[in-house]
C-alpha positions in Angstrom: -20.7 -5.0 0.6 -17.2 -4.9 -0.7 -15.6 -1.5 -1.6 -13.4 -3.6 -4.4 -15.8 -4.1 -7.0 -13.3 -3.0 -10.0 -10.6 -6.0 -10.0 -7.7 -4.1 -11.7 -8.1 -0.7 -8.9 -8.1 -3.4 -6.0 -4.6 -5.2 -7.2 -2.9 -1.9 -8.0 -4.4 -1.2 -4.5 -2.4 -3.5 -2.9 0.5 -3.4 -4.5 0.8 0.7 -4.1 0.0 -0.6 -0.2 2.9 -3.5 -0.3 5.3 -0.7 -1.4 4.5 2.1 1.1 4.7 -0.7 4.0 7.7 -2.2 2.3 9.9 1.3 1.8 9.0 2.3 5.4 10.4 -0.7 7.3 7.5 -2.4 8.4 8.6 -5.7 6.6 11.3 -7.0 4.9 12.7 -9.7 2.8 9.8 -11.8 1.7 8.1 -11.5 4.9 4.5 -10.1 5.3 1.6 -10.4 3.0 -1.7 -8.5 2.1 -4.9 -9.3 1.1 -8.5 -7.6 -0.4 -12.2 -9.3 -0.2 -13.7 -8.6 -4.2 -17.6 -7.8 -4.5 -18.1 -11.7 -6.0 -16.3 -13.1 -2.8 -13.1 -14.3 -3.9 -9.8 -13.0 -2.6 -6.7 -11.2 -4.1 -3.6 -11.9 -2.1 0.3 -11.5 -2.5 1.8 -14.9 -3.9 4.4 -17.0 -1.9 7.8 -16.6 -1.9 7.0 -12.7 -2.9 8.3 -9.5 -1.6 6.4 -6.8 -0.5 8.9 -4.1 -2.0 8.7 -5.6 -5.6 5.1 -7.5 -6.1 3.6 -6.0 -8.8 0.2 -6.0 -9.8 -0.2 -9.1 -12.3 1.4 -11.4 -9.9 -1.5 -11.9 -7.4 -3.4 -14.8 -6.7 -6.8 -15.2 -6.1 -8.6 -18.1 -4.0 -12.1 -18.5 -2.6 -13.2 -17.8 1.1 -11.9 -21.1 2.2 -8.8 -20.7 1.0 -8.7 -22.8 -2.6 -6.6 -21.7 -4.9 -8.5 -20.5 -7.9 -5.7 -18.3 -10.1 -2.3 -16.3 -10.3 0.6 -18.2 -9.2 0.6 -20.2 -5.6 -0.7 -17.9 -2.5 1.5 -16.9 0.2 1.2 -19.4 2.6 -0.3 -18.2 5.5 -3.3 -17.6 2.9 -5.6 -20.0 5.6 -5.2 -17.0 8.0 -6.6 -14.4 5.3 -9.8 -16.9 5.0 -9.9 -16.9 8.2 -10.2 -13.5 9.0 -13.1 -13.1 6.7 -15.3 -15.7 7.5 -15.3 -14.3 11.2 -15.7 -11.0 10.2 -18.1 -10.4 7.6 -17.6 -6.5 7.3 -13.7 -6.8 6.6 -12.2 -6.5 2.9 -8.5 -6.0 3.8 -5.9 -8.1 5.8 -3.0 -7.3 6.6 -0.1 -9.6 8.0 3.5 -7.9 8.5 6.5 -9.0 10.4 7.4 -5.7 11.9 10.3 -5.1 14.0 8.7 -3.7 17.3 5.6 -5.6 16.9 7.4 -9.1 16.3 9.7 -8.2 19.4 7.0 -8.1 21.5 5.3 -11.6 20.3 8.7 -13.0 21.7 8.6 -11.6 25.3 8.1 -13.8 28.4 5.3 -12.8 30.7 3.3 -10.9 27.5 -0.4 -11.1 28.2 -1.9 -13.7 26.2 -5.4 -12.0 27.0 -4.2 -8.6 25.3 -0.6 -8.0 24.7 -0.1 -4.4 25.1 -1.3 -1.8 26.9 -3.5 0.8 25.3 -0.7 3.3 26.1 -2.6 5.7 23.8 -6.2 7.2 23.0 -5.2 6.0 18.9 -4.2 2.5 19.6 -7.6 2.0 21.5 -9.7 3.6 19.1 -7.5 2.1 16.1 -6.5 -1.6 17.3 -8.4 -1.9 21.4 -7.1 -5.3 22.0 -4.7 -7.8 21.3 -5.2 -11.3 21.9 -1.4 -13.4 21.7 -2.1 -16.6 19.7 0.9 -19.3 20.5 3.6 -20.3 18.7 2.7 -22.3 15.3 5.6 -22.4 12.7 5.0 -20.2 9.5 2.2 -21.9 6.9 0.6 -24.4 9.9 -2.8 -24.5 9.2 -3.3 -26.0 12.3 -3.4 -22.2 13.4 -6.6 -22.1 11.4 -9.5 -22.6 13.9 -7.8 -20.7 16.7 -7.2 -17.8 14.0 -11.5 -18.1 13.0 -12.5 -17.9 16.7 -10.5 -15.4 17.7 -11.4 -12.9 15.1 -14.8 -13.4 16.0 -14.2 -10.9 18.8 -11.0 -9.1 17.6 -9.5 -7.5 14.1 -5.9 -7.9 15.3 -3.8 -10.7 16.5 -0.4 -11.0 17.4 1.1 -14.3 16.7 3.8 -15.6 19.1 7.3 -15.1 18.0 6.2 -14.0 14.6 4.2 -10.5 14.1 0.9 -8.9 14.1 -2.3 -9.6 11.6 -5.2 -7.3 11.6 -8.8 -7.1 9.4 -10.4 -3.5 8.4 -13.2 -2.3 6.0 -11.1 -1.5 3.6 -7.1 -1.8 3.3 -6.4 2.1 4.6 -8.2 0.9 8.2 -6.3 -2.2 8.2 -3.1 -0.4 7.3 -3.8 2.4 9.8 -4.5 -0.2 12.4 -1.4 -2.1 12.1 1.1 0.8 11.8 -1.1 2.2 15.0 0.1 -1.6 16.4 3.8 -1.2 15.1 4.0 2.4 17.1 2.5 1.5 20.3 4.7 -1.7 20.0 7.7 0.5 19.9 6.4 2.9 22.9 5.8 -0.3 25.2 9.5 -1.3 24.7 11.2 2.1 25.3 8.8 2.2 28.1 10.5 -1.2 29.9 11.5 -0.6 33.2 9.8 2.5 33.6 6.4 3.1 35.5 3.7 3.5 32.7 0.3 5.5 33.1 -1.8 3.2 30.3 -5.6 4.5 29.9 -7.9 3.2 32.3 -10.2 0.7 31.6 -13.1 2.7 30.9 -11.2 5.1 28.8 -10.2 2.1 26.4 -13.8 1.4 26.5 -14.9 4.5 25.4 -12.5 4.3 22.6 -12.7 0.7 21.5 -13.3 0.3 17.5 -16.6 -0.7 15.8 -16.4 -4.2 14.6 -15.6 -4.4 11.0 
Protein backbone atom coordinates (compact mmCIF):
# COMPACT_ATOMS: atom_id res chain seq x y z
CA UNK A 1 0.00 0.00 0.00
CA UNK A 2 1.13 3.44 -0.71
CA UNK A 3 2.57 5.63 2.11
CA UNK A 4 1.11 8.86 0.01
CA UNK A 5 -2.39 8.71 0.78
CA UNK A 6 -2.68 12.68 1.59
CA UNK A 7 -2.14 14.33 -2.02
CA UNK A 8 -1.00 17.84 -0.88
CA UNK A 9 2.01 16.13 1.87
CA UNK A 10 3.13 13.90 -1.24
CA UNK A 11 3.69 17.07 -3.77
CA UNK A 12 5.21 19.24 -1.07
CA UNK A 13 7.13 15.92 -0.64
CA UNK A 14 8.69 16.07 -3.68
CA UNK A 15 9.23 19.32 -4.18
CA UNK A 16 11.19 19.76 -0.64
CA UNK A 17 13.11 16.47 -2.26
CA UNK A 18 13.71 18.36 -5.89
CA UNK A 19 15.35 21.18 -3.80
CA UNK A 20 17.62 19.33 -1.49
CA UNK A 21 18.88 17.22 -4.72
CA UNK A 22 18.88 20.37 -6.71
CA UNK A 23 21.03 22.74 -4.08
CA UNK A 24 23.51 19.88 -3.50
CA UNK A 25 24.65 19.27 -7.12
CA UNK A 26 23.12 16.18 -7.95
CA UNK A 27 21.29 17.78 -11.05
CA UNK A 28 21.21 20.73 -12.74
CA UNK A 29 19.60 22.86 -15.35
CA UNK A 30 16.34 21.18 -16.12
CA UNK A 31 17.72 17.84 -15.93
CA UNK A 32 16.44 15.02 -13.55
CA UNK A 33 12.95 14.35 -12.50
CA UNK A 34 11.03 12.69 -9.53
CA UNK A 35 8.09 10.92 -9.00
CA UNK A 36 5.50 9.36 -6.10
CA UNK A 37 2.90 6.31 -6.45
CA UNK A 38 -0.64 7.96 -4.62
CA UNK A 39 -2.93 5.31 -2.54
CA UNK A 40 -5.62 5.46 -5.78
CA UNK A 41 -2.71 4.54 -8.25
CA UNK A 42 -2.08 7.43 -10.13
CA UNK A 43 1.26 9.26 -10.22
CA UNK A 44 2.61 12.71 -9.26
CA UNK A 45 5.59 13.67 -11.29
CA UNK A 46 7.75 16.91 -12.06
CA UNK A 47 6.42 18.51 -15.41
CA UNK A 48 8.70 18.87 -18.60
CA UNK A 49 10.89 21.49 -19.26
CA UNK A 50 10.96 21.98 -15.20
CA UNK A 51 13.82 22.48 -12.85
CA UNK A 52 14.45 20.69 -10.02
CA UNK A 53 15.78 23.82 -8.05
CA UNK A 54 12.45 25.87 -8.64
CA UNK A 55 9.39 23.32 -9.19
CA UNK A 56 6.99 24.13 -6.78
CA UNK A 57 4.26 22.23 -5.55
CA UNK A 58 1.20 23.23 -7.76
CA UNK A 59 3.03 22.58 -10.93
CA UNK A 60 3.03 18.70 -10.95
CA UNK A 61 1.40 16.43 -13.12
CA UNK A 62 -0.31 13.47 -12.59
CA UNK A 63 -0.82 10.42 -15.06
CA UNK A 64 -1.98 6.89 -14.63
CA UNK A 65 0.26 3.69 -14.34
CA UNK A 66 0.71 3.55 -18.02
CA UNK A 67 1.75 6.76 -18.41
CA UNK A 68 -1.56 8.88 -19.73
CA UNK A 69 -1.60 12.10 -18.86
CA UNK A 70 -4.52 12.79 -16.60
CA UNK A 71 -3.64 16.59 -14.98
CA UNK A 72 -1.16 19.50 -14.17
CA UNK A 73 0.72 20.74 -17.13
CA UNK A 74 2.59 18.14 -19.67
CA UNK A 75 4.95 15.32 -17.67
CA UNK A 76 8.55 15.33 -18.00
CA UNK A 77 9.26 13.23 -20.70
CA UNK A 78 10.93 10.38 -19.59
CA UNK A 79 7.44 9.94 -17.57
CA UNK A 80 7.24 6.21 -19.61
CA UNK A 81 10.27 5.21 -17.44
CA UNK A 82 8.44 6.33 -14.05
CA UNK A 83 5.42 3.85 -15.29
CA UNK A 84 7.75 1.63 -15.87
CA UNK A 85 9.26 1.30 -12.83
CA UNK A 86 6.08 0.71 -11.09
CA UNK A 87 4.43 -1.83 -12.98
CA UNK A 88 7.67 -4.03 -12.39
CA UNK A 89 7.82 -3.28 -8.93
CA UNK A 90 4.75 -3.28 -7.19
CA UNK A 91 6.14 -2.25 -3.65
CA UNK A 92 7.84 0.99 -5.00
CA UNK A 93 6.13 4.60 -4.51
CA UNK A 94 9.14 6.86 -5.37
CA UNK A 95 11.38 7.26 -8.56
CA UNK A 96 13.94 9.01 -8.90
CA UNK A 97 15.88 9.97 -12.20
CA UNK A 98 18.90 12.47 -11.86
CA UNK A 99 21.73 13.38 -14.16
CA UNK A 100 24.47 13.44 -11.65
CA UNK A 101 27.92 14.27 -12.49
CA UNK A 102 29.93 11.11 -11.24
CA UNK A 103 27.09 8.85 -11.99
CA UNK A 104 26.54 10.13 -15.69
CA UNK A 105 30.43 9.98 -16.18
CA UNK A 106 30.45 6.51 -15.59
CA UNK A 107 27.32 5.64 -18.07
CA UNK A 108 29.82 7.10 -20.77
CA UNK A 109 32.85 4.83 -20.13
CA UNK A 110 34.08 2.15 -22.56
CA UNK A 111 34.44 -1.30 -21.20
CA UNK A 112 31.68 -0.52 -18.21
CA UNK A 113 29.92 -3.71 -17.40
CA UNK A 114 26.63 -3.84 -18.94
CA UNK A 115 25.76 -6.80 -16.41
CA UNK A 116 26.46 -4.33 -13.26
CA UNK A 117 28.38 -1.19 -13.74
CA UNK A 118 30.19 -0.68 -10.60
CA UNK A 119 31.63 -2.45 -8.18
CA UNK A 120 30.18 -2.72 -4.76
CA UNK A 121 33.25 -0.82 -3.47
CA UNK A 122 31.32 -0.46 -0.17
CA UNK A 123 29.11 -2.46 2.44
CA UNK A 124 26.30 0.88 1.83
CA UNK A 125 26.18 0.73 -1.83
CA UNK A 126 25.34 -3.16 -1.61
CA UNK A 127 23.04 -2.94 1.01
CA UNK A 128 21.56 0.53 -0.51
CA UNK A 129 21.69 0.02 -4.49
CA UNK A 130 23.52 -4.12 -5.01
CA UNK A 131 23.51 -4.02 -8.64
CA UNK A 132 23.52 -2.04 -11.62
CA UNK A 133 22.40 -3.17 -14.86
CA UNK A 134 23.72 -0.51 -17.96
CA UNK A 135 20.76 -0.05 -20.24
CA UNK A 136 22.17 1.35 -23.88
CA UNK A 137 22.11 4.37 -25.35
CA UNK A 138 18.40 5.72 -26.27
CA UNK A 139 18.11 9.54 -26.81
CA UNK A 140 16.23 11.51 -23.91
CA UNK A 141 12.14 10.90 -24.12
CA UNK A 142 12.47 7.46 -26.51
CA UNK A 143 9.98 5.38 -25.42
CA UNK A 144 11.35 2.79 -27.17
CA UNK A 145 13.47 2.42 -23.85
CA UNK A 146 10.11 1.35 -22.40
CA UNK A 147 10.08 -2.49 -22.44
CA UNK A 148 13.85 -2.83 -21.74
CA UNK A 149 13.24 -0.29 -18.75
CA UNK A 150 9.89 -2.86 -17.41
CA UNK A 151 12.02 -5.97 -17.65
CA UNK A 152 14.79 -4.86 -16.10
CA UNK A 153 13.30 -3.57 -12.99
CA UNK A 154 11.75 -6.71 -12.63
CA UNK A 155 15.08 -7.85 -10.98
CA UNK A 156 16.68 -4.48 -10.12
CA UNK A 157 15.58 -0.85 -8.39
CA UNK A 158 18.41 1.01 -10.12
CA UNK A 159 19.57 1.47 -13.65
CA UNK A 160 22.07 3.37 -15.24
CA UNK A 161 21.26 4.50 -18.62
CA UNK A 162 24.16 4.87 -21.12
CA UNK A 163 25.57 8.25 -21.58
CA UNK A 164 22.90 9.78 -19.56
CA UNK A 165 22.56 8.99 -15.55
CA UNK A 166 21.19 6.73 -13.05
CA UNK A 167 17.22 5.88 -12.12
CA UNK A 168 16.32 4.09 -9.08
CA UNK A 169 12.72 2.81 -7.37
CA UNK A 170 12.20 2.71 -3.34
CA UNK A 171 9.25 2.32 -0.90
CA UNK A 172 9.08 5.56 -0.40
CA UNK A 173 11.06 8.72 -1.77
CA UNK A 174 13.82 8.88 1.33
CA UNK A 175 14.91 4.98 0.08
CA UNK A 176 14.93 6.04 -3.34
CA UNK A 177 16.85 9.20 -2.51
CA UNK A 178 19.23 7.45 -0.21
CA UNK A 179 19.81 4.83 -2.94
CA UNK A 180 20.70 7.18 -5.61
CA UNK A 181 23.04 9.57 -3.60
CA UNK A 182 24.53 6.00 -2.25
CA UNK A 183 24.93 5.52 -6.42
CA UNK A 184 26.28 9.18 -6.93
CA UNK A 185 29.18 8.44 -4.14
CA UNK A 186 30.30 5.09 -5.05
CA UNK A 187 30.23 6.58 -8.63
CA UNK A 188 32.67 9.13 -7.53
CA UNK A 189 34.94 6.45 -5.44
CA UNK A 190 35.11 4.16 -8.67
CA UNK A 191 36.62 7.16 -10.70
CA UNK A 192 39.22 8.41 -8.20
CA UNK A 193 39.91 4.73 -7.84
CA UNK A 194 41.06 4.47 -11.92
CA UNK A 195 44.18 3.13 -12.36
CA UNK A 196 44.62 1.99 -9.01
CA UNK A 197 44.27 -1.74 -7.71
CA UNK A 198 40.72 -1.93 -5.92
CA UNK A 199 39.71 -4.42 -3.05
CA UNK A 200 35.67 -4.48 -4.02
CA UNK A 201 33.53 -6.87 -1.53
CA UNK A 202 33.56 -10.33 -2.52
CA UNK A 203 30.77 -11.82 -3.92
CA UNK A 204 29.27 -13.31 -1.03
CA UNK A 205 29.74 -10.26 1.03
CA UNK A 206 27.49 -8.24 -1.62
CA UNK A 207 25.22 -11.15 -1.14
CA UNK A 208 24.83 -10.88 2.28
CA UNK A 209 24.17 -7.23 1.83
CA UNK A 210 21.92 -7.11 -1.19
CA UNK A 211 18.48 -4.96 -0.66
CA UNK A 212 14.99 -6.45 -0.19
CA UNK A 213 13.02 -5.91 -3.25
CA UNK A 214 10.77 -2.96 -2.98
Amino acid sequence: MSPYTDEWSARVLIMTTARSLFTRGLTHGSTGNLSVRLADGSLLLTPTGSSLGTVQETELSRTDLNGRHLEGPRPTKEAFLHAAFYRARPGAHAVVHLHSPHAAAVSCLDGVNVANALPPLTAYYAMRVGTLPLLPYHAPGDSSLEPLAERTARAHHALLLANHGPVVAGADMEAATDAIEELEATARLHLLLQGHATRPLTPEQAAALAPPSP
